[in-house]
C-alpha positions in Angstrom: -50.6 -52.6 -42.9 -50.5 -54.9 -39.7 -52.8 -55.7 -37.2 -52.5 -55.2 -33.3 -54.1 -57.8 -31.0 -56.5 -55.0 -30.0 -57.6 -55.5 -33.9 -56.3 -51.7 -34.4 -54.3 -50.8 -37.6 -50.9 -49.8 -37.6 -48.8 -48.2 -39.9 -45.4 -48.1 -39.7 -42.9 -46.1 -42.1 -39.4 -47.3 -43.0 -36.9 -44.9 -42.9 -33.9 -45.9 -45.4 -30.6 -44.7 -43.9 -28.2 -43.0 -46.6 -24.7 -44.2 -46.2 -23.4 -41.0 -46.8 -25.2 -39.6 -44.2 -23.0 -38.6 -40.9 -23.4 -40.4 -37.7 -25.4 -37.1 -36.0 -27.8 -37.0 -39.1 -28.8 -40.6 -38.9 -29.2 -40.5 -35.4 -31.3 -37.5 -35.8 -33.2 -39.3 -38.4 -33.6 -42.2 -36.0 -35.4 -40.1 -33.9 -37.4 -38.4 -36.2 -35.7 -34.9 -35.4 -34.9 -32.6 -38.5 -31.5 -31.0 -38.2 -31.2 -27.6 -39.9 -28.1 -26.6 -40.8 -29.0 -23.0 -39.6 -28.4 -24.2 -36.1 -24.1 -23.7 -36.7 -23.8 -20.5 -37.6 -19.9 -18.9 -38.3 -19.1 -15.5 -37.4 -20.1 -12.7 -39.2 -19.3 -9.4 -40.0 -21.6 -8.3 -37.3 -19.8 -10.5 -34.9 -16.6 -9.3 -36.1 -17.5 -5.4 -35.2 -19.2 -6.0 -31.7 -15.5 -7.2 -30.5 -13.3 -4.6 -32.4 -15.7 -2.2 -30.9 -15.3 -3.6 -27.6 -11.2 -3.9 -27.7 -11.0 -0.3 -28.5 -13.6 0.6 -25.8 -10.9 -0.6 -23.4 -8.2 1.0 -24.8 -10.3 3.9 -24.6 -10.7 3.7 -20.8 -7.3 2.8 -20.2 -6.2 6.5 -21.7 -8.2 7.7 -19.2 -7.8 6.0 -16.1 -3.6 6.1 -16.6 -3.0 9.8 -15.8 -5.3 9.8 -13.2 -2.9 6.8 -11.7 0.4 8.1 -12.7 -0.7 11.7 -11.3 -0.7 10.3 -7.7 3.0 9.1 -8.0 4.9 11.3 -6.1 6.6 14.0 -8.6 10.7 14.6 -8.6 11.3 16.9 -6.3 9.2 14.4 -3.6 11.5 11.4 -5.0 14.8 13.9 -4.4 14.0 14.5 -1.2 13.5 10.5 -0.1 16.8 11.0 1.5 18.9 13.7 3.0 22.5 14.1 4.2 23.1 16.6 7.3 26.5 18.0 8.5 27.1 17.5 12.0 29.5 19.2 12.4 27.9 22.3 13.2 25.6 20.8 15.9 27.0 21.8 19.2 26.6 19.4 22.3 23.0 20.3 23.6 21.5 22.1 20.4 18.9 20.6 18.8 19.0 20.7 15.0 15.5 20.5 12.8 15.8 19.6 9.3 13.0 19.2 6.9 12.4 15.9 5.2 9.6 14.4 3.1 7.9 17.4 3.7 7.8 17.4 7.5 10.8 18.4 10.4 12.9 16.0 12.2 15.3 16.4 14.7 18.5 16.2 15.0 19.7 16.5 19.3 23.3 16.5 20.2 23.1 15.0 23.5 24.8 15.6 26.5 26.4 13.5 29.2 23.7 14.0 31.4 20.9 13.6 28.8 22.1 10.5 27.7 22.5 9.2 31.2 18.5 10.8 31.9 17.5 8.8 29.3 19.2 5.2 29.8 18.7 5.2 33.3 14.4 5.8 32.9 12.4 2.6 34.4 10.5 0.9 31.4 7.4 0.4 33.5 7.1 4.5 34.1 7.1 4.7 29.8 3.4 4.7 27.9 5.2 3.6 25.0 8.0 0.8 26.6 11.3 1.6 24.7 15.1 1.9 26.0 17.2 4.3 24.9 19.2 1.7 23.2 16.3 1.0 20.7 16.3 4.6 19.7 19.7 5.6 19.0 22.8 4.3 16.9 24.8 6.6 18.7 24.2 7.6 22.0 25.4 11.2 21.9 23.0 11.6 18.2 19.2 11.5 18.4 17.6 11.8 15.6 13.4 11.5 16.1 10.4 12.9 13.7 9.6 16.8 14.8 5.8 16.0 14.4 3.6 15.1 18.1 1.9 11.6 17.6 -1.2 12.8 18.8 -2.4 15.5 16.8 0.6 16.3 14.6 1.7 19.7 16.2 5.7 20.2 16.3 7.0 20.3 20.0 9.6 22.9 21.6 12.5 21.6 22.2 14.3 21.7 25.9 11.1 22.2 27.4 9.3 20.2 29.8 10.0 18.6 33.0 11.9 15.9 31.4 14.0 18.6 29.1 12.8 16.7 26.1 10.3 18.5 24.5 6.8 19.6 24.9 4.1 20.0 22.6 2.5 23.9 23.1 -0.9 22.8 21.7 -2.3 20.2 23.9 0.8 19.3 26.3 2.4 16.2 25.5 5.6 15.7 27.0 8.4 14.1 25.6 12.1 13.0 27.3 15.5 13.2 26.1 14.9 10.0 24.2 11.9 11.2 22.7 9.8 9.1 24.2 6.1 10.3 26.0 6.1 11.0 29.4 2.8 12.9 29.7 0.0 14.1 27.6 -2.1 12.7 25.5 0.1 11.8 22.7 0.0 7.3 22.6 3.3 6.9 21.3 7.1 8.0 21.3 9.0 10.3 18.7 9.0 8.5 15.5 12.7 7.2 14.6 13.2 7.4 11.0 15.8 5.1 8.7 19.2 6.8 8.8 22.9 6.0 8.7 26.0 7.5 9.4 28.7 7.9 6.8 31.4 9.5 8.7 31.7 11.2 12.1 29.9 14.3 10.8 27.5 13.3 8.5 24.4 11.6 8.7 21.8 10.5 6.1 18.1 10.3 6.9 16.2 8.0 4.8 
């Protein structure tokens, strides 16, 4: 028992600190906080089944959402089809050839003198779509454009129009011997797809 100055009692309690005690305990003890051992807890069973269930809930969804990927891979016949080899040799000068690849027609133009000579001599600034003949064509006397109109997707005639080109019979774009847009309402020139020649009379597209 000891006295304050303001003549008030004061007890005070004298906590013996066990040696074996850890560092966490004692400092615990120190401040008059009980530590229960309850607080670090190790996994249980329970534990155990909440994440099995979880792994195979993913696996589970993974079943699922494969086929639904792999089903939008384009099949065999699509992948056979990525490229196509066309004889030449029966394309006379001023036929136009179609050919169907990837699903849609491209053509194949043997060009004339006077066709080539239309279309390298055509002033860039009277072009929607700015491109020289050059740009278009690995061989001058071979061009080989997408048969599909860039504005709506119809197919256009072929030696029609007043460019000889060809001309789209739904909403009258107009296309020249390069396959570029004269008229119409079409934005943009014949696409030219990847090809290659491998001999004089053989080409590969794609």
């Amino acid at each position: 028992m000891r006295k304050t100055r303001a003549g008030v009692s004061l007890r005070l309690t004298i906590i013996a600190r066990d040696p074996r005690s850890r560092p966490c305990e004692s400092g615990a003890r120190k401040s008059g906080v009980h530590l229960s051992s309850a607080a670090i807890e190790t996994p249980s069973r329970r534990d155990f089944l909440y994440i099995a269930t979880g792994a195979v809930a993913a696996v589970g969804v993974g079943s699922v959402v494969w086929p639904l990927v792999d089903q939008m891979n384009p099949d065999a016949s699509t992948l056979a089809l990525a490229s196509i080899e066309v004889d030449l040799s029966a394309v006379a000068e001023g036929q136009i050839l179609t050919v169907k690849w990837r699903g849609g027609p491209v053509f194949v133009r043997h060009r004339t003198k006077k066709e080539i000579d239309d279309a390298v001599n055509t002033p860039l600034s009277e072009l929607k779509d700015p491109q020289t003949d050059a740009e278009r064509v690995k061989k001058p006397e071979w061009l080989i454009v997408s048969g599909v109109c860039t504005h709506l997707g119809c197919v256009p005639l072929g030696h029609d129009g007043p460019y000889d080109g060809w001309k789209c019979p739904c909403h009258g774009s107009i296309y020249d011997t390069s396959g570029r847009i004269r008229q119409g309402p079409a934005p943009l020139n014949l696409f030219v797809p990847e090809y290659s020649f491998l001999s004089d009379t053989k080409v590969k597209i794609g």
